[in-house]
N, CA, C and O atoms as a DFTB+ gen file, in Angstrom:
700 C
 N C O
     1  1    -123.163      21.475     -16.810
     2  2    -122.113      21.589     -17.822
     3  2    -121.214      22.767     -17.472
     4  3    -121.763      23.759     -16.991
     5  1    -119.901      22.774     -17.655
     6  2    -118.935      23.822     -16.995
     7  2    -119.255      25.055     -18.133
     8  3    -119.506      24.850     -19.321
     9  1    -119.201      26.016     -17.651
    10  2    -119.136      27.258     -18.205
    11  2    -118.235      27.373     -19.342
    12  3    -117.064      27.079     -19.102
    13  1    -118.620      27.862     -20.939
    14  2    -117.703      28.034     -21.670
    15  2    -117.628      26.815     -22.586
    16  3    -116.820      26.930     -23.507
    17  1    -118.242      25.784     -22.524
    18  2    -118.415      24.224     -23.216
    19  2    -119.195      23.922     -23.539
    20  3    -120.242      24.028     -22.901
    21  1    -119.121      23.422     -24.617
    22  2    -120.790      22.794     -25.392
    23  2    -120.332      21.513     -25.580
    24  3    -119.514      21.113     -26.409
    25  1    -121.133      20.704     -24.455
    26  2    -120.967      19.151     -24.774
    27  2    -120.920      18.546     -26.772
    28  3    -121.735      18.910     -27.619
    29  1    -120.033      17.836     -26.950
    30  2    -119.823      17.320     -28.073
    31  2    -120.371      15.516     -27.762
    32  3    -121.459      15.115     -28.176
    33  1    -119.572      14.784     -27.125
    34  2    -119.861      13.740     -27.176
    35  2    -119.946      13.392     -25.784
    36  3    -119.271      13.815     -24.846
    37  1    -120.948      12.495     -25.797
    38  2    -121.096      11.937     -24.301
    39  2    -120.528      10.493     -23.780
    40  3    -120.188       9.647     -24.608
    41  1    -120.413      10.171     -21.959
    42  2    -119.904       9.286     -21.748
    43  2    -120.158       8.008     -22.617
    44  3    -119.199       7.281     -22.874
    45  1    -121.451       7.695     -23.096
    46  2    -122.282       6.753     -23.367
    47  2    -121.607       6.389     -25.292
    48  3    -121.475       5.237     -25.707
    49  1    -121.311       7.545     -26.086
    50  2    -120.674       7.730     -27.288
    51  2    -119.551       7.574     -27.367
    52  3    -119.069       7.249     -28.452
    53  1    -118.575       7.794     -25.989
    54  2    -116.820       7.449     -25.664
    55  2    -117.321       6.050     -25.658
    56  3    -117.518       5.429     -26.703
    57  1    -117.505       5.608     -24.591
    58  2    -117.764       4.054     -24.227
    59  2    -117.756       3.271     -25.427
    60  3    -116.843       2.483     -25.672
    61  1    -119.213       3.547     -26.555
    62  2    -118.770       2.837     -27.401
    63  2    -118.007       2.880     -28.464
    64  3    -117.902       1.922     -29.230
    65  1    -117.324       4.130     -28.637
    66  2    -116.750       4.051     -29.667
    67  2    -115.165       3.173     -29.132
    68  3    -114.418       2.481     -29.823
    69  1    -115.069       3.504     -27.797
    70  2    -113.519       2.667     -27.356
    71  2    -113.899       1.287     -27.430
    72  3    -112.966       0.491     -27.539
    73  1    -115.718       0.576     -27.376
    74  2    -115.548      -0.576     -27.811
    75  2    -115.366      -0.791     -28.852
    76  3    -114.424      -1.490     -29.224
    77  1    -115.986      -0.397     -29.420
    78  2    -115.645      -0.699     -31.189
    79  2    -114.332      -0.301     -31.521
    80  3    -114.010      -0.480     -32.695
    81  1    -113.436       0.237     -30.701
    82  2    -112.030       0.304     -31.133
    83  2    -111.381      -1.142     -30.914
    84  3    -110.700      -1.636     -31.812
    85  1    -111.585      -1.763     -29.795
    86  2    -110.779      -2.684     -28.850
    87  2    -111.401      -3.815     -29.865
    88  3    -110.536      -4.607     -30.241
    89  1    -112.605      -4.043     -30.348
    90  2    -112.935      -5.179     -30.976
    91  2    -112.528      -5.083     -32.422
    92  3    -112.885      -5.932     -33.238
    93  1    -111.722      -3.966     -32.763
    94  2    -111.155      -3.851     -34.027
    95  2    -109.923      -4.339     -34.067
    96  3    -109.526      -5.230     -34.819
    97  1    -109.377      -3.823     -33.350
    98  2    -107.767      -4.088     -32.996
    99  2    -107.733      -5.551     -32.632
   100  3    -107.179      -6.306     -33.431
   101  1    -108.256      -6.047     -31.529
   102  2    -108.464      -7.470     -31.124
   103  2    -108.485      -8.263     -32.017
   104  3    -107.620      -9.138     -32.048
   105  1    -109.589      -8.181     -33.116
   106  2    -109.898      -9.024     -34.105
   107  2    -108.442      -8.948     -35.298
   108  3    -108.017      -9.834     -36.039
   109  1    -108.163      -8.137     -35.181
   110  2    -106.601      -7.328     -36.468
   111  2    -105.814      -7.965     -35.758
   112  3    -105.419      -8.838     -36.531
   113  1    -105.315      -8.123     -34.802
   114  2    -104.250      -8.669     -33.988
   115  2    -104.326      -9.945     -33.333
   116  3    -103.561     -10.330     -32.448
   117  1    -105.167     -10.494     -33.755
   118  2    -105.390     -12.082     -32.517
   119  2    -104.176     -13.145     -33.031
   120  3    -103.751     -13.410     -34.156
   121  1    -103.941     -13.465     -32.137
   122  2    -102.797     -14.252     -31.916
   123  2    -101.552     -13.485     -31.750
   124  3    -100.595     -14.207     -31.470
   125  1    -101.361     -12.577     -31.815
   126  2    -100.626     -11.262     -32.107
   127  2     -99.960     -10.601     -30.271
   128  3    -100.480     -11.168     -29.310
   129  1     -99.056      -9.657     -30.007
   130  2     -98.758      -9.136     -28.763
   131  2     -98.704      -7.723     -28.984
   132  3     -97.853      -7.235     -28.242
   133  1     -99.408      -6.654     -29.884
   134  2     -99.008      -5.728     -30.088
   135  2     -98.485      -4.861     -29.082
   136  3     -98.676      -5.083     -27.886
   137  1     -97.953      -4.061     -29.432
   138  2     -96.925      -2.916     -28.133
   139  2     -97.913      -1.544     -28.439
   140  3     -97.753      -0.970     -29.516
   141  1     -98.846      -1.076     -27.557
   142  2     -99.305       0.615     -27.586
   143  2     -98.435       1.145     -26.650
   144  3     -97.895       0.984     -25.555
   145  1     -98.581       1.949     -27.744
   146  2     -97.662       3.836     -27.504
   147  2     -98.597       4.928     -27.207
   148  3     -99.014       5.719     -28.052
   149  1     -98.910       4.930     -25.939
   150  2     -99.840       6.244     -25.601
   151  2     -98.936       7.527     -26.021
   152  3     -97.761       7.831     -26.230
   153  1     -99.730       7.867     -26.014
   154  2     -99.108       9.839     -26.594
   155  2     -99.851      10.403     -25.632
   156  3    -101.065      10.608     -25.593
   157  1     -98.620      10.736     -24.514
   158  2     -98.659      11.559     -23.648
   159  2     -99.380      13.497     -23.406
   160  3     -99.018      14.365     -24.201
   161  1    -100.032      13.719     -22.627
   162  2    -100.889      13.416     -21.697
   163  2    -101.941      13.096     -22.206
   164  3    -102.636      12.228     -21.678
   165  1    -102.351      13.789     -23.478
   166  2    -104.029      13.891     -23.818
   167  2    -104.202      11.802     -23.810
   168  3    -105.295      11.526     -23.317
   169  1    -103.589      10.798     -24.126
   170  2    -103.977       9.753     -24.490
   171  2    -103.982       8.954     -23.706
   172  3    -103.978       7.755     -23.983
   173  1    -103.995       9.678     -21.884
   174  2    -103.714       8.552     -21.206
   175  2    -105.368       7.402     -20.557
   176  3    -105.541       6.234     -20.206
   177  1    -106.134       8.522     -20.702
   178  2    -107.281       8.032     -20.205
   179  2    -107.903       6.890     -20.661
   180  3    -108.149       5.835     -20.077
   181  1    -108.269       7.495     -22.546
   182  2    -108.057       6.926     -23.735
   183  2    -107.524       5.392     -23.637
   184  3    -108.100       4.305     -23.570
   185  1    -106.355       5.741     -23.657
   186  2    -105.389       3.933     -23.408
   187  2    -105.935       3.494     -22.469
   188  3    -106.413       2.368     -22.601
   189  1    -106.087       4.187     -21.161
   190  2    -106.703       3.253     -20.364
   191  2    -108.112       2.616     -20.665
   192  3    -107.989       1.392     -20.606
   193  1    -109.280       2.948     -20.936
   194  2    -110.150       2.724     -21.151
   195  2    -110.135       1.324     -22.577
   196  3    -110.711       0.237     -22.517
   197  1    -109.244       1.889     -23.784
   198  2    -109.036       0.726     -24.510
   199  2    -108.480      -0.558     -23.992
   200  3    -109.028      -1.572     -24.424
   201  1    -107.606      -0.691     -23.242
   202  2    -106.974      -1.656     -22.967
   203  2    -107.659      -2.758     -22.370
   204  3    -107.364      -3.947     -22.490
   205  1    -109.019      -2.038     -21.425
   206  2    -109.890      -2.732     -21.098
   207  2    -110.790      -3.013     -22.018
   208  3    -111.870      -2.934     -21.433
   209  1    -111.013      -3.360     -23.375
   210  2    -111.720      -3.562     -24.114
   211  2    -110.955      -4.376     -25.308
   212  3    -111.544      -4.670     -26.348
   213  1    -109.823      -4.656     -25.105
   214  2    -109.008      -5.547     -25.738
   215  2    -109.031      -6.784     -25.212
   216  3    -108.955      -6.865     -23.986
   217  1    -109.150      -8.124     -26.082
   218  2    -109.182      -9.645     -25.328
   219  2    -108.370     -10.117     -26.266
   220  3    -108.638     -11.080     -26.985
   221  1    -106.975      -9.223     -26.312
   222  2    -105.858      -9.850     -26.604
   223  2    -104.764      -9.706     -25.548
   224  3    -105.111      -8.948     -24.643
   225  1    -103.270     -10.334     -25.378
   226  2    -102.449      -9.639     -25.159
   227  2    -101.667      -8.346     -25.351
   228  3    -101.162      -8.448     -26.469
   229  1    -101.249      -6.948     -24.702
   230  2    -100.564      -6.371     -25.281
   231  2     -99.159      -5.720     -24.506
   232  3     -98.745      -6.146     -23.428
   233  1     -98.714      -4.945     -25.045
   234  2     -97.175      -4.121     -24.386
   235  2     -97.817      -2.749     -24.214
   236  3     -98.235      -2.122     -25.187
   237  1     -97.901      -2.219     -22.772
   238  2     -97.933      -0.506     -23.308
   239  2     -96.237       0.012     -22.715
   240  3     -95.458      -0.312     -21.819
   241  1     -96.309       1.175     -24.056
   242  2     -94.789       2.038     -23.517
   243  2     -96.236       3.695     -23.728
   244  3     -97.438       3.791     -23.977
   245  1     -95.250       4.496     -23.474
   246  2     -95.405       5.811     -23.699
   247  2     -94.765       7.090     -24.294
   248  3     -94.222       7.492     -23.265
   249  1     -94.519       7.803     -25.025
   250  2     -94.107       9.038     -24.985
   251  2     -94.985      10.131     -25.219
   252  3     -96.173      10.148     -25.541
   253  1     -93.862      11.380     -24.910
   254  2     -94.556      12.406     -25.117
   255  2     -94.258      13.634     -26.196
   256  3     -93.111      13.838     -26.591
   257  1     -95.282      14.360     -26.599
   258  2     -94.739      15.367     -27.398
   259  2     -94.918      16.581     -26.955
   260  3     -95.621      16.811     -25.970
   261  1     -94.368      17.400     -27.560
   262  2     -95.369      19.088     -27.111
   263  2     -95.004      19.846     -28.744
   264  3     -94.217      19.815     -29.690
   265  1     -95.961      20.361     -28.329
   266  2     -96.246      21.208     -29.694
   267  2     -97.363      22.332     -29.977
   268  3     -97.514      22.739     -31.128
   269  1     -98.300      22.930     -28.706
   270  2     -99.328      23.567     -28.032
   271  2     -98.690      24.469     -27.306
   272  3     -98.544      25.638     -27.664
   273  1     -98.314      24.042     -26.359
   274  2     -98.261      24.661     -24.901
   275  2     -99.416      24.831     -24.340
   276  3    -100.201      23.937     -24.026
   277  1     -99.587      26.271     -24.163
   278  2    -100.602      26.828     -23.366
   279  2    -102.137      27.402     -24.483
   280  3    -103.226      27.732     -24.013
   281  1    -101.831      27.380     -25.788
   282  2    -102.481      27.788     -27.061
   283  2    -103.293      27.165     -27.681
   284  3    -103.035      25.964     -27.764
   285  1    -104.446      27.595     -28.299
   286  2    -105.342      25.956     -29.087
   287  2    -104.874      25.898     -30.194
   288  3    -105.494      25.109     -30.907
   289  1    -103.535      26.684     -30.964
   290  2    -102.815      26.244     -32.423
   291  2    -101.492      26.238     -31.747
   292  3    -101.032      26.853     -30.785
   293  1    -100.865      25.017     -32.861
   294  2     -99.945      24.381     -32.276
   295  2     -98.647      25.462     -32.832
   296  3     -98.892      26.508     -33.434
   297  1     -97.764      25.161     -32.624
   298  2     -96.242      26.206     -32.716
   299  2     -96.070      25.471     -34.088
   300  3     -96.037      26.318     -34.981
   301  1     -95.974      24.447     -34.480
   302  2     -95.550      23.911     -35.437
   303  2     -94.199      22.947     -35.253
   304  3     -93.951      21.922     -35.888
   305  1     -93.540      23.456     -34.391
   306  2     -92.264      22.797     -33.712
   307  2     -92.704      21.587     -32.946
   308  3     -93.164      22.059     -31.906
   309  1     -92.804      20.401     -32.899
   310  2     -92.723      19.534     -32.480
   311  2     -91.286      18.626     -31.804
   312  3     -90.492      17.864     -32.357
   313  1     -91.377      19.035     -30.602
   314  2     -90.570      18.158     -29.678
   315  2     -90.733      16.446     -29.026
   316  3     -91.906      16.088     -29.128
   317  1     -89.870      15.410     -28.429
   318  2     -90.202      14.255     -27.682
   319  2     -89.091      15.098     -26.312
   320  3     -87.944      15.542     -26.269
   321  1     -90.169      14.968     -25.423
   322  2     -89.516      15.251     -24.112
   323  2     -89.959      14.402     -23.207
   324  3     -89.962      14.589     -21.990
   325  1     -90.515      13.027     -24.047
   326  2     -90.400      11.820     -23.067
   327  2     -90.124      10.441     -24.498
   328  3     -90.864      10.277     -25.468
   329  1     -89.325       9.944     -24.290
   330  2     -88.938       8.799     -25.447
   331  2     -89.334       7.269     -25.253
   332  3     -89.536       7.194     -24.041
   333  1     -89.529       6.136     -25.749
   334  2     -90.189       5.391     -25.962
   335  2     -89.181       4.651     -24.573
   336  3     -88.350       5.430     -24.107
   337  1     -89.228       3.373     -23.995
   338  2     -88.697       2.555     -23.457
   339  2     -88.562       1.477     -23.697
   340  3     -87.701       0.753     -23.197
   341  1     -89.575       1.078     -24.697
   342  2     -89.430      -0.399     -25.359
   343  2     -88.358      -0.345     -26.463
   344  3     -87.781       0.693     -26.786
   345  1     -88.187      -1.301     -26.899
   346  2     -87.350      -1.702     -28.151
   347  2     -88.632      -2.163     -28.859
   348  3     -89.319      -3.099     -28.449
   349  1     -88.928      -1.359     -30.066
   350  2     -89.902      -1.780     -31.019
   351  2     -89.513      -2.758     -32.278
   352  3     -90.277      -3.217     -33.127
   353  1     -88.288      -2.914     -32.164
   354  2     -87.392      -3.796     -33.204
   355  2     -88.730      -4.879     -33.501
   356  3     -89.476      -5.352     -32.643
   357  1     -88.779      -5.118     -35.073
   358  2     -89.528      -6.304     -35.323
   359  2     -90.997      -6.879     -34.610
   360  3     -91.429      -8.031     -34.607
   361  1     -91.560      -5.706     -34.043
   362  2     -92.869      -5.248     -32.932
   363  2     -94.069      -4.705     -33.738
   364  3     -93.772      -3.702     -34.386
   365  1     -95.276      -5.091     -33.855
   366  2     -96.518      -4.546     -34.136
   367  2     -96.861      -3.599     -33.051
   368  3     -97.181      -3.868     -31.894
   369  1     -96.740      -2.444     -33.621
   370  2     -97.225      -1.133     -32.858
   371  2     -98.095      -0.380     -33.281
   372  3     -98.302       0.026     -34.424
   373  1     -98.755      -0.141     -32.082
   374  2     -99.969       0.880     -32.145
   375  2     -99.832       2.220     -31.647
   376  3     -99.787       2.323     -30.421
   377  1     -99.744       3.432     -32.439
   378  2     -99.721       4.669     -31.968
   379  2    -101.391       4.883     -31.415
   380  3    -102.422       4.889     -32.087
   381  1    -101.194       5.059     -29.870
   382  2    -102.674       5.432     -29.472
   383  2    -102.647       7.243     -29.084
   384  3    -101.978       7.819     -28.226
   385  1    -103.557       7.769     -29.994
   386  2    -103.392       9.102     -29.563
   387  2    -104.696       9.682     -29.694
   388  3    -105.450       9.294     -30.587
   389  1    -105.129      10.844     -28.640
   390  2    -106.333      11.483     -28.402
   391  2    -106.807      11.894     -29.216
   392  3    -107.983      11.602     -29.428
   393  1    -106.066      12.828     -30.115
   394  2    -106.447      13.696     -31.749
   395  2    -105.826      13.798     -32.577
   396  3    -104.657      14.126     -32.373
   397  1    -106.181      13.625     -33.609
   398  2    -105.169      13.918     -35.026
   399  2    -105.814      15.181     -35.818
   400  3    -106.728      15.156     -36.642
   401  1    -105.025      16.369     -35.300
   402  2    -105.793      17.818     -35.861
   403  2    -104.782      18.238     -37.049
   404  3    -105.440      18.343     -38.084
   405  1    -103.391      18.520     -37.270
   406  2    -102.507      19.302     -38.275
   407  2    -101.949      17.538     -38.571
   408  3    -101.651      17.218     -39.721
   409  1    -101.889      16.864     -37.823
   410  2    -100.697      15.677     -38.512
   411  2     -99.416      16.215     -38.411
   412  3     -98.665      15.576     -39.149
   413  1     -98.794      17.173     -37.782
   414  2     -97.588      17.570     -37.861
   415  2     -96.642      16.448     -36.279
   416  3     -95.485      16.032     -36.213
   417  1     -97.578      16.350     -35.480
   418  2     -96.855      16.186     -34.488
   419  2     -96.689      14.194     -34.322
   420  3     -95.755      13.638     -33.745
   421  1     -97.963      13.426     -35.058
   422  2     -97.789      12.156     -35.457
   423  2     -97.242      12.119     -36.653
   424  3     -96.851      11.006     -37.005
   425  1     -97.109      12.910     -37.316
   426  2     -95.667      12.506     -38.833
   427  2     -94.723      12.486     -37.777
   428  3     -94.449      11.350     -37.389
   429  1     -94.120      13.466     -37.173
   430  2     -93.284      13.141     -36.344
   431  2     -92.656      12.222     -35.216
   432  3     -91.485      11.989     -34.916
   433  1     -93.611      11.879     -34.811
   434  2     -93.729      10.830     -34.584
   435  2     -93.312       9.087     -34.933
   436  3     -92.431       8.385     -34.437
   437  1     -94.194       8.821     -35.829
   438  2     -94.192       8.013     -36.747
   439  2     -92.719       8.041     -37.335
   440  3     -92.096       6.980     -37.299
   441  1     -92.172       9.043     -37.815
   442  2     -91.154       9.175     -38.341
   443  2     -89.763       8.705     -37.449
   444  3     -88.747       8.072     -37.736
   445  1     -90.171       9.226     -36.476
   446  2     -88.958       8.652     -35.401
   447  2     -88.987       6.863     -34.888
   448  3     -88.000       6.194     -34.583
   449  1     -90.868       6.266     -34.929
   450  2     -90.892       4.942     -34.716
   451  2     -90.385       4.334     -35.798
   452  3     -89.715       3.313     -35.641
   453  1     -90.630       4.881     -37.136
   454  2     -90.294       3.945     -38.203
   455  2     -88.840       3.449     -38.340
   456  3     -88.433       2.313     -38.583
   457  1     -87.991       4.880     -38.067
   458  2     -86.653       4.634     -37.874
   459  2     -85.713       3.273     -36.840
   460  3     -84.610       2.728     -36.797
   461  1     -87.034       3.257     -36.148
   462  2     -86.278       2.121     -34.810
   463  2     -87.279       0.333     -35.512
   464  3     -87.671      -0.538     -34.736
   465  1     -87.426       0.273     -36.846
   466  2     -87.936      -0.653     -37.155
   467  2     -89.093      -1.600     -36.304
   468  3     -88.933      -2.728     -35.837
   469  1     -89.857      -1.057     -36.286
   470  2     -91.339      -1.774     -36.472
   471  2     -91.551      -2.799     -37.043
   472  3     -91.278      -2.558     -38.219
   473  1     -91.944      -4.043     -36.938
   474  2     -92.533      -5.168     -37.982
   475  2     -94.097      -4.141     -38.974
   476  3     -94.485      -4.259     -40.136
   477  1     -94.470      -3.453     -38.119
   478  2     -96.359      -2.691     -38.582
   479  2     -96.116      -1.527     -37.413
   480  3     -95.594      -1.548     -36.298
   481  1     -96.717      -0.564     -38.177
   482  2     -96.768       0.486     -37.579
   483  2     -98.369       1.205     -37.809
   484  3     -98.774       1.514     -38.930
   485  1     -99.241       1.419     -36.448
   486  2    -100.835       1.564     -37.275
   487  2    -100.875       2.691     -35.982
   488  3    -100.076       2.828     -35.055
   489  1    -102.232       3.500     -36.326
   490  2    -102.508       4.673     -35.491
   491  2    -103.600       4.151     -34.688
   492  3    -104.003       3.014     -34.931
   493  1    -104.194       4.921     -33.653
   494  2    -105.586       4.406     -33.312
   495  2    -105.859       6.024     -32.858
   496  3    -104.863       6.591     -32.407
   497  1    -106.709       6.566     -32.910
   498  2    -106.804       7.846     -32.529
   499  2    -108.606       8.095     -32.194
   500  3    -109.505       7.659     -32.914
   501  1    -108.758       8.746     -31.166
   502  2    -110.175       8.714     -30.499
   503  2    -110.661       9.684     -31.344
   504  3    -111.848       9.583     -31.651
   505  1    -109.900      10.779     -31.879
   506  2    -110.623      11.952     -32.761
   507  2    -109.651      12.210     -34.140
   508  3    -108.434      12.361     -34.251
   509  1    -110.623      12.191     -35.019
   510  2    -109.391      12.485     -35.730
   511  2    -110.313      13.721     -36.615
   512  3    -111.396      13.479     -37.148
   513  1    -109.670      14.989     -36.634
   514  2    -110.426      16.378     -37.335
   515  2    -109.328      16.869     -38.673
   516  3    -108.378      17.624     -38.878
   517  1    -110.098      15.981     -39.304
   518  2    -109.065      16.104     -41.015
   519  2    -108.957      17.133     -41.401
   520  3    -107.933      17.431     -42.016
   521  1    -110.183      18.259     -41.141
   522  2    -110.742      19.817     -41.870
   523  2    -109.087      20.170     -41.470
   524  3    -108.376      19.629     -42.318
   525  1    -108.424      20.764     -40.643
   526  2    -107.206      21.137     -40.255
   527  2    -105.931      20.373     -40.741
   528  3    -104.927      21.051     -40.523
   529  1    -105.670      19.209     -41.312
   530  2    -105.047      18.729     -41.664
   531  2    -104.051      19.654     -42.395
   532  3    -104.431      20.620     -43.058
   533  1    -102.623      19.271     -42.225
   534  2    -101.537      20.380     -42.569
   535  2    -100.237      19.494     -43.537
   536  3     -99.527      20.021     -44.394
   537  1    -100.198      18.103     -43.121
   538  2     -99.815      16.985     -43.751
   539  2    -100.537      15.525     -43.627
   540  3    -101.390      15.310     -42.765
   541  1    -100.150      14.626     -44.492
   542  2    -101.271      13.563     -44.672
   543  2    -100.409      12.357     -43.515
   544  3     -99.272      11.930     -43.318
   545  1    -101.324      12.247     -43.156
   546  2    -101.376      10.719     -42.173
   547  2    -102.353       9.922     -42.032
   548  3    -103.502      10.196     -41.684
   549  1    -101.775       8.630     -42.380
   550  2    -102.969       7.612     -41.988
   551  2    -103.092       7.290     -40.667
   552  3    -102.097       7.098     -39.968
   553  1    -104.441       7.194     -40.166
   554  2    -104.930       6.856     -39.255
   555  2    -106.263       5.784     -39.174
   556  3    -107.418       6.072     -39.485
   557  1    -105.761       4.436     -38.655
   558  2    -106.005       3.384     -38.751
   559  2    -107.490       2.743     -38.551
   560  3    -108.375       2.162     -39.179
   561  1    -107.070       3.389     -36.860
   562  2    -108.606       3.115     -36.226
   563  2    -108.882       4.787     -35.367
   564  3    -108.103       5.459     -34.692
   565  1    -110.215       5.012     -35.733
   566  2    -110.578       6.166     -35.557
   567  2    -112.395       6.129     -34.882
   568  3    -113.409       5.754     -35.471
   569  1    -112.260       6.607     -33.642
   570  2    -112.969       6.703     -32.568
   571  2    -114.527       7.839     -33.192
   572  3    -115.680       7.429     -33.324
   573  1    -114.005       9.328     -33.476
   574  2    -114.573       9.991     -33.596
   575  2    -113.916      10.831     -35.203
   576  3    -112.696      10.828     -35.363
   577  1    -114.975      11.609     -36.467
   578  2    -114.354      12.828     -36.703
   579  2    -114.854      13.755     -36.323
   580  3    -115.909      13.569     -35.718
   581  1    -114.496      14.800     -36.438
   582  2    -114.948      16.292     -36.386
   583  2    -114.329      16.902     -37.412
   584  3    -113.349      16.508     -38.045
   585  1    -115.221      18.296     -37.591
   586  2    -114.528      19.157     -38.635
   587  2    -113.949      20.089     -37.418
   588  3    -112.740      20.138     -37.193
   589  1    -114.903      20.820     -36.655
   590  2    -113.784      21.780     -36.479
   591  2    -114.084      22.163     -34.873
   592  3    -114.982      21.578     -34.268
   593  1    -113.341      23.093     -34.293
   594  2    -113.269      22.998     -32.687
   595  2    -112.025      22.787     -32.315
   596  3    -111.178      22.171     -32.962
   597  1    -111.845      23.482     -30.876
   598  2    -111.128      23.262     -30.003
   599  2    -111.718      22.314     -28.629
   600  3    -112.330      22.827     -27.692
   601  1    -111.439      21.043     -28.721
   602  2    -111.675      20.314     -27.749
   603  2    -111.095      19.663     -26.605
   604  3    -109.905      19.386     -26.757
   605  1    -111.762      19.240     -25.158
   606  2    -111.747      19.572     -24.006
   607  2    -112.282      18.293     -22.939
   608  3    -113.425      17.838     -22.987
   609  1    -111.397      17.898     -22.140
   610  2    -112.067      16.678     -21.495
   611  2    -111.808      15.111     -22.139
   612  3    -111.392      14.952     -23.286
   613  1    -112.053      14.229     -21.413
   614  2    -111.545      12.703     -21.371
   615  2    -109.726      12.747     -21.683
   616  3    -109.061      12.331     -22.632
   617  1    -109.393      13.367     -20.559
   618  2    -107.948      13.362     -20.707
   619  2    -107.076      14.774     -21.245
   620  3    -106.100      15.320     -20.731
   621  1    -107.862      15.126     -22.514
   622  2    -107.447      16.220     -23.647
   623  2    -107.907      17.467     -22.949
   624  3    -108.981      17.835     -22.474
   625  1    -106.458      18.092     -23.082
   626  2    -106.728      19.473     -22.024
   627  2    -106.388      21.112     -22.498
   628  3    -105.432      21.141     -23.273
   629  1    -106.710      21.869     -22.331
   630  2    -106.442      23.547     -22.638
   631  2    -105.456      23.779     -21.887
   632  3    -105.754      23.664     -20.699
   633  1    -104.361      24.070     -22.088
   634  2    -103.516      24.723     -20.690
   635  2    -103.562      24.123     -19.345
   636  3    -103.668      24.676     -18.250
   637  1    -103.497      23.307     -19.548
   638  2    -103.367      21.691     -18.645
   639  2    -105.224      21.667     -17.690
   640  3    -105.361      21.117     -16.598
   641  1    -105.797      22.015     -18.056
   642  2    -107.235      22.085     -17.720
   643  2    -108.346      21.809     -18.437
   644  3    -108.566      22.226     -19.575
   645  1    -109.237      20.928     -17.622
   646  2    -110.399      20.027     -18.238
   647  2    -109.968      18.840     -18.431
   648  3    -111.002      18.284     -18.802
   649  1    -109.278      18.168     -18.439
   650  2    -108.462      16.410     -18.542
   651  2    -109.842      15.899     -17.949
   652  3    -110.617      15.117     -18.500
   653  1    -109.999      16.557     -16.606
   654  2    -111.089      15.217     -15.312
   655  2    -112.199      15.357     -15.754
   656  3    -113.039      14.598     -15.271
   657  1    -112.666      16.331     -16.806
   658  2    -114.049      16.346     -17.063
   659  2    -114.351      14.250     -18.108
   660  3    -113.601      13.691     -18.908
   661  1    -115.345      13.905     -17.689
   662  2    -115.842      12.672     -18.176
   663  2    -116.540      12.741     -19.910
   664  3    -116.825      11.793     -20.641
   665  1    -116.616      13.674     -20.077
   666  2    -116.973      13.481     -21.791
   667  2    -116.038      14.638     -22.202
   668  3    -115.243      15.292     -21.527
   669  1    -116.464      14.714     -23.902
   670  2    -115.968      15.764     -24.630
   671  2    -116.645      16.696     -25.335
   672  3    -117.371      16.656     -26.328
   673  1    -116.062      17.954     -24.263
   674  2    -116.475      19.264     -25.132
   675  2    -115.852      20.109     -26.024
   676  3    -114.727      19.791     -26.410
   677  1    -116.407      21.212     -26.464
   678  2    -115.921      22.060     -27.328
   679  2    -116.030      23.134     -26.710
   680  3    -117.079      23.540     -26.211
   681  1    -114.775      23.796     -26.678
   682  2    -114.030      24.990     -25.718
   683  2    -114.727      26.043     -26.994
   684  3    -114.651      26.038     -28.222
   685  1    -115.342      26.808     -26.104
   686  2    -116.219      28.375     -26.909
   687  2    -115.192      29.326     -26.998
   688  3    -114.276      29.541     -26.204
   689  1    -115.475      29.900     -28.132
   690  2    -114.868      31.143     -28.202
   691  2    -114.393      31.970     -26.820
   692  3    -115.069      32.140     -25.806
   693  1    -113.555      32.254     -26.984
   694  2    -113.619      33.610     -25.865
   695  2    -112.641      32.548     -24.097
   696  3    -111.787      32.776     -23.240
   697  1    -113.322      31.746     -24.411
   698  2    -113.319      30.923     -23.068
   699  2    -111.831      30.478     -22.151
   700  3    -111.920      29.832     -21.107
């Protein structure tokens, strides 16, 4: 285990919780083409791994936000410095994102998809840690909660480090 991390969840606990995501969504959407929206970087692994667990058709686009940087609390300022490419006009969309910790940066989000008209607009989020919650968002399909931590690995990174680690830890004090 890397120095500074206390394993939280293991490969074997990702695995199934992304199945039990994909057979949620699948079953919610059959007959359906929904369009996922990875949320750039922490959600790319994430998406990947769901997509293979979906036995429907779907669309992926991407964007990105920042609202961290280099810090484990966010600025509060939420930017898109990568924007959608699809036309979501009249589209069942799925926001797929790694964590939902303040809700500041998926209100924002959300707020900008809703504007470009959606037919459905739903979240899917691998973690979602409500204890921190700063505004309310629903979140649809939900992988993991936690109360509290700074977390590390399957994509989700500190100062662009730990993404390649294969499960998820919790970044220690000090670390």
């Amino acid at each position: 285990m890397p120095e500074g991390l206390k394993l939280l969840f293991s490969r074997d606990q990702i695995e199934e919780a992304v199945r039990r995501l994909g057979a949620e969504i699948s079953s919610d959407y059959r007959g359906r083409c929904p369009l996922l929206i990875g949320v750039l970087k922490g959600a790319f692994m994430f998406l990947a791994d769901l997509l293979r667990h979906l036995s429907i058709p779907v669309e992926v686009d991407f964007v990105r936000l920042s609202s961290y940087g280099c810090r484990t609390e966010t600025s509060g300022v939420v930017r898109m410095t990568k924007e959608l490419e699809s036309d979501i006009r009249g589209r069942d969309v799925i926001v797929v994102e790694d964590i939902v910790d303040t809700g500041l940066s998926l209100k924002f989000l959300l707020e900008e998809l809703r504007a470009q008209g959606p037919s459905s607009l739903r979240v899917c989020a691998l973690v979602d840690k409500r204890a921190r919650r700063e505004v309310e968002v629903r979140v649809d399909y939900v992988g993991f909660e936690i109360e509290e931590g700074f977390i590390v690995g399957y994509g989700i990174d500190y100062a662009e480090r730990y993404r390649e680690l294969p499960e998820i830890y919790v970044l220690e004090e000090g670390t």
